[in-house]
C-alpha positions as CSV (number, residue, x, y, z in Angstrom):
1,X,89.8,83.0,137.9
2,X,89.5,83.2,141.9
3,X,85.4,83.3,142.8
4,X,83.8,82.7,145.6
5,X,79.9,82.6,146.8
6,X,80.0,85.3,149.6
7,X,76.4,86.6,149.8
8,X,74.3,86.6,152.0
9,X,70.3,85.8,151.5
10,X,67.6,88.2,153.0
11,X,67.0,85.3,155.5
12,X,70.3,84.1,156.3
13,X,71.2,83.6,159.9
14,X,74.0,85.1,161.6
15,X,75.3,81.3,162.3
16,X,75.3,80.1,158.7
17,X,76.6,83.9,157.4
18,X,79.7,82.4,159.9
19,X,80.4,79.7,157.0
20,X,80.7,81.3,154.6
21,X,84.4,81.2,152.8
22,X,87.4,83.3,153.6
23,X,88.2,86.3,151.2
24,X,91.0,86.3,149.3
25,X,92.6,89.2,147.1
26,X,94.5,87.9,144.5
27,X,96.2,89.9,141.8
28,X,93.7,90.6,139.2
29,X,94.5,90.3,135.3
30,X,94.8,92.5,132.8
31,X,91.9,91.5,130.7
32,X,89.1,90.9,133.0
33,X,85.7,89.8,131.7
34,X,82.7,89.9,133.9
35,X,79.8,88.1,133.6
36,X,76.1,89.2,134.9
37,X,75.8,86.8,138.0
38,X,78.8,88.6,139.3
39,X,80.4,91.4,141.2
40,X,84.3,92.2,140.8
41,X,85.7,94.0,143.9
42,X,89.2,95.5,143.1
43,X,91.3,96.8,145.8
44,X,94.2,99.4,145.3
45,X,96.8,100.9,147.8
46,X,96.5,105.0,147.7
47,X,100.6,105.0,149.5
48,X,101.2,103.2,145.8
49,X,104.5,105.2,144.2
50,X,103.2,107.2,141.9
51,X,104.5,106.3,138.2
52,X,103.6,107.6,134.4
53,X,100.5,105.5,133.9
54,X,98.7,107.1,136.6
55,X,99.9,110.1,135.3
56,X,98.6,109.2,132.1
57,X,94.9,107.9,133.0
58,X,93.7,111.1,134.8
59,X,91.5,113.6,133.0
60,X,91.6,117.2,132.9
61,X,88.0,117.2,135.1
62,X,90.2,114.5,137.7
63,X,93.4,116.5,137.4
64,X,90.7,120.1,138.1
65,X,88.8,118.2,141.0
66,X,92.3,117.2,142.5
67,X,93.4,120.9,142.8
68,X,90.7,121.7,145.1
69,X,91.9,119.6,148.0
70,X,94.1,122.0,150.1
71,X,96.5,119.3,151.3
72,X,98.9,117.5,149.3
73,X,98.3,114.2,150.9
74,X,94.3,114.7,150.3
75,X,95.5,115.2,147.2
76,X,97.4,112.6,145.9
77,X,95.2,110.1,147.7
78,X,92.5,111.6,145.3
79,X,94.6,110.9,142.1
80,X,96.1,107.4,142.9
81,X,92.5,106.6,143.4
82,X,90.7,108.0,140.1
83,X,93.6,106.7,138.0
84,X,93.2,103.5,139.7
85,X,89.6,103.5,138.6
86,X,89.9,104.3,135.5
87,X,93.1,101.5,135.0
88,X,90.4,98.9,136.0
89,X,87.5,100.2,133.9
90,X,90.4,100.8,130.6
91,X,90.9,96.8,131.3
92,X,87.3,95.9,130.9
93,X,86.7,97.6,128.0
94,X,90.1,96.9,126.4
95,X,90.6,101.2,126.0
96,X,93.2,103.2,127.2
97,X,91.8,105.3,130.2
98,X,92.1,108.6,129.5
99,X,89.8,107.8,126.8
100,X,86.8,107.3,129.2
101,X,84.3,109.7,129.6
102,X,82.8,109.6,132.9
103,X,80.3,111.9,134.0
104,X,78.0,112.2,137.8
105,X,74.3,112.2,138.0
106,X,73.1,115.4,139.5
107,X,73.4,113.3,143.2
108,X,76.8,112.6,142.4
109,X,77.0,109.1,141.4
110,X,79.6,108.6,138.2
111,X,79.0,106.4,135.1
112,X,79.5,105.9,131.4
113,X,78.5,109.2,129.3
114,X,78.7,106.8,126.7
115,X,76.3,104.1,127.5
116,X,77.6,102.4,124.4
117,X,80.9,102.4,125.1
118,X,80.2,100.8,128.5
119,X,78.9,97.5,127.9
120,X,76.6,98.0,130.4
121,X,79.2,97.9,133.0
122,X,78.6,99.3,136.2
123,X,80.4,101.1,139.3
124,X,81.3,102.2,142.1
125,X,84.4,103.7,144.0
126,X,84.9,104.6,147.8
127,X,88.5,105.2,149.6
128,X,89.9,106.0,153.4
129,X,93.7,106.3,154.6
130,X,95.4,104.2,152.2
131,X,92.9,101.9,151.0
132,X,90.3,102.1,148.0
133,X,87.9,99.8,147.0
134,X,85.9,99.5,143.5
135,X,83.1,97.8,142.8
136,X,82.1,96.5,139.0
137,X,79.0,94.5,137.9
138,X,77.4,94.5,134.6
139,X,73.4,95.9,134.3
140,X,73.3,96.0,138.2
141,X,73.3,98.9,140.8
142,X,76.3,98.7,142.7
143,X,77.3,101.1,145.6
144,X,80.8,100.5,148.2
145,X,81.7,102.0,151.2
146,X,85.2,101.9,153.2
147,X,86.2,103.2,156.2
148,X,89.4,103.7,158.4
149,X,88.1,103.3,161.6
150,X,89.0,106.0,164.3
151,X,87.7,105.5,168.1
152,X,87.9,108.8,168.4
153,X,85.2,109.9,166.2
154,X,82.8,107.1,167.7
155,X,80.0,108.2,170.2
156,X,76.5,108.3,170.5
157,X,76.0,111.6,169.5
158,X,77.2,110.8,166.2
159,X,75.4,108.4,165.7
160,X,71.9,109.9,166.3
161,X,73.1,112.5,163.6
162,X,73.7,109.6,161.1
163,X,71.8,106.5,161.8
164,X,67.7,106.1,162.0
165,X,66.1,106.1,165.6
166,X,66.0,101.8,166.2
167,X,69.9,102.1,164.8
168,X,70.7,104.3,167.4
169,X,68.9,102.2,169.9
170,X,71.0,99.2,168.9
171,X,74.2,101.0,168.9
172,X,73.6,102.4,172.5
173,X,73.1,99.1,173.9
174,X,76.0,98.0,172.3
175,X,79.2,97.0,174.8
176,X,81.8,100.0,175.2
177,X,84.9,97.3,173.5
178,X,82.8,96.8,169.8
179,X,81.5,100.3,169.5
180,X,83.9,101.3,167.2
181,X,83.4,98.2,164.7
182,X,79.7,98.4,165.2
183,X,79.6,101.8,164.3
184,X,81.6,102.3,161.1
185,X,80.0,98.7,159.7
186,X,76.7,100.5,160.1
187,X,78.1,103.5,158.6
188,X,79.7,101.7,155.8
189,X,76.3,99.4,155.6
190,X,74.4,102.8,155.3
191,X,77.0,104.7,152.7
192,X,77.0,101.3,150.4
193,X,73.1,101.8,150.6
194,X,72.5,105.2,149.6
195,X,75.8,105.3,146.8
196,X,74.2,102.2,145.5
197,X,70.3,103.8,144.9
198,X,72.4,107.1,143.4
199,X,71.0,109.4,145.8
200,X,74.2,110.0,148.3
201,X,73.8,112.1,151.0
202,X,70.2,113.2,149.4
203,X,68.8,110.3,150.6
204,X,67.3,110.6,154.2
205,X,69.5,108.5,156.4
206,X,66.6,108.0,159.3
207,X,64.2,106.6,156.8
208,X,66.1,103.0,156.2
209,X,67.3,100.8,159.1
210,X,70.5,98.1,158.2
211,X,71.7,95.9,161.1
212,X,73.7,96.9,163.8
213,X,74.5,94.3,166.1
214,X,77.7,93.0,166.5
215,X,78.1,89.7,164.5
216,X,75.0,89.9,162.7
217,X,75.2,89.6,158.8
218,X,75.0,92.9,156.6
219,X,71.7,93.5,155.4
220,X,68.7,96.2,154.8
221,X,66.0,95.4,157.5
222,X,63.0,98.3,156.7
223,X,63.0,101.1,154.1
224,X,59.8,103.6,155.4
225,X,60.6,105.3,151.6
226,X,59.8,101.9,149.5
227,X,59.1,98.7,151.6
228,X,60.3,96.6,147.9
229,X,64.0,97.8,148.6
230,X,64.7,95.7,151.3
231,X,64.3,92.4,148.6
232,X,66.2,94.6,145.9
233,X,69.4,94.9,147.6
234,X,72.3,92.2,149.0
235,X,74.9,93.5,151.3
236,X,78.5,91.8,152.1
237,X,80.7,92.8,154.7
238,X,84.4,93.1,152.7
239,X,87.6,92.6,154.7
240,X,90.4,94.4,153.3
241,X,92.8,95.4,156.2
242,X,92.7,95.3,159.9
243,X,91.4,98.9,160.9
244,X,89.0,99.4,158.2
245,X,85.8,98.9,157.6
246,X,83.7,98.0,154.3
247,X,80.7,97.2,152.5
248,X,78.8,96.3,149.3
249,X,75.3,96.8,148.5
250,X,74.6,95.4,145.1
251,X,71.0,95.4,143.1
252,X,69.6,91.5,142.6
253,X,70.9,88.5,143.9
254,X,74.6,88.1,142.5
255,X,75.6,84.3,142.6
256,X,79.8,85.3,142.4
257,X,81.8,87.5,143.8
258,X,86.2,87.8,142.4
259,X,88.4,90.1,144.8
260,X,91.1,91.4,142.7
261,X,94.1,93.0,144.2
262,X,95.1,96.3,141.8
């Protein structure tokens, strides 16, 4: 089993954040086991040929859901990366996928309708273009974001729609060539965040500041709804591909993390 110690502490500077190892996805197995120190990050192509065990692992709700996108490519996209979740999770809990029941709290986060079944696992799913990422721990929040990042979408209007009042002052003083990477890894940062509390989009982006400068590590600086969340919570900065960004936010202080290629 490939692991690797790739958090970051509260306290960590930006200097020794700089030593920490190289990530590497290897191909994960088909009977993972996960212990509670760790997080497993799986990552899965969505431009994957489509075959009869995808086919097999969506639901009826996933197969419903998928017929509301309007374009096929949205659409596809949407299935390659719910079977590919459920694959993963069928693989933990040594059960064929379609099996699974998953269900969303009313904020949209999914889990385990059957908390016996689950073995106290815990997830989280996020994906852009042609890249999505899950996240799996055991009795731990866990929330990922990942972003293909577009130039085009980048300005500082966005940004003071989207990120607290100090972020935007960071990201303004920010130089015009690392905008773009600044922005989506405090976007990412930010998504990771609220998916990991459960509370999505419900939860007021202006009341919680993460970091914003270029270079500096991942990590939740203030929270003006609960001061305690900023020692709750350990960011990582995940690199997958060049043009995306990405992010985990995970509950405790995980020792481990394993990057598994799907």
């Amino acid at each position: 089993m490939q692991t690797t110690s790739l958090f970051y502490s509260s306290n960590r500077s930006a200097a020794g954040a700089a030593l920490a190892p190289e990530q590497t996805w290897k191909r994960g197995p088909a009977e993972p086991v996960i212990w509670q120190n760790e997080v497993h990050m799986w990552r899965a192509r969505l431009d994957a040929p489509w075959s009869w065990s995808f086919d097999e692992a969506l639901s009826l709700e996933d197969r419903a859901r998928a017929d509301r996108f309007r374009f096929e490519s949205d659409r596809r996209r949407f299935c390659v990366a719910r079977a590919s979740l459920r694959l993963i999770l069928g693989r933990y809990l040594k059960t064929k996928p379609g099996r699974l029941q998953l269900d969303t709290t009313e904020y949209g986060k999914p889990y385990f309708a059957d908390a016996k079944m689950s073995q106290g696992l815990r997830f989280n799913l996020s994906h852009s273009h042609q890249l999505a990422l899950i996240a799996i721990t055991r009795d731990r929040e866990v929330g990922v974001d990942i972003e293909y990042m577009r130039s085009d979408f980048v300005t500082d209007e966005v940004a003071t729609h989207f990120f607290s009042r100090s972020e935007v002052e960071e990201f303004c003083a920010v130089p015009a060539e690392q905008k773009t990477q600044s922005f989506f890894n405090t976007w990412t940062r930010k998504e990771a965040y609220i998916k990991a509390r459960g509370e999505g989009l419900y939860c007021p982006l202006d009341q919680f500041d993460v970091t914003v400068a270029p270079g500096e590590p991942p990590r939740l600086l203030n929270s003006r709804v609960d001061s305690g969340e900023v020692s709750r919570w350990v960011f990582k900065e995940l690199h997958t591909e060049p043009g995306y960004a990405a992010t985990l936010a995970v509950e405790g202080n995980p020792s481990k993390m394993v990057l598994w290629e799907f």
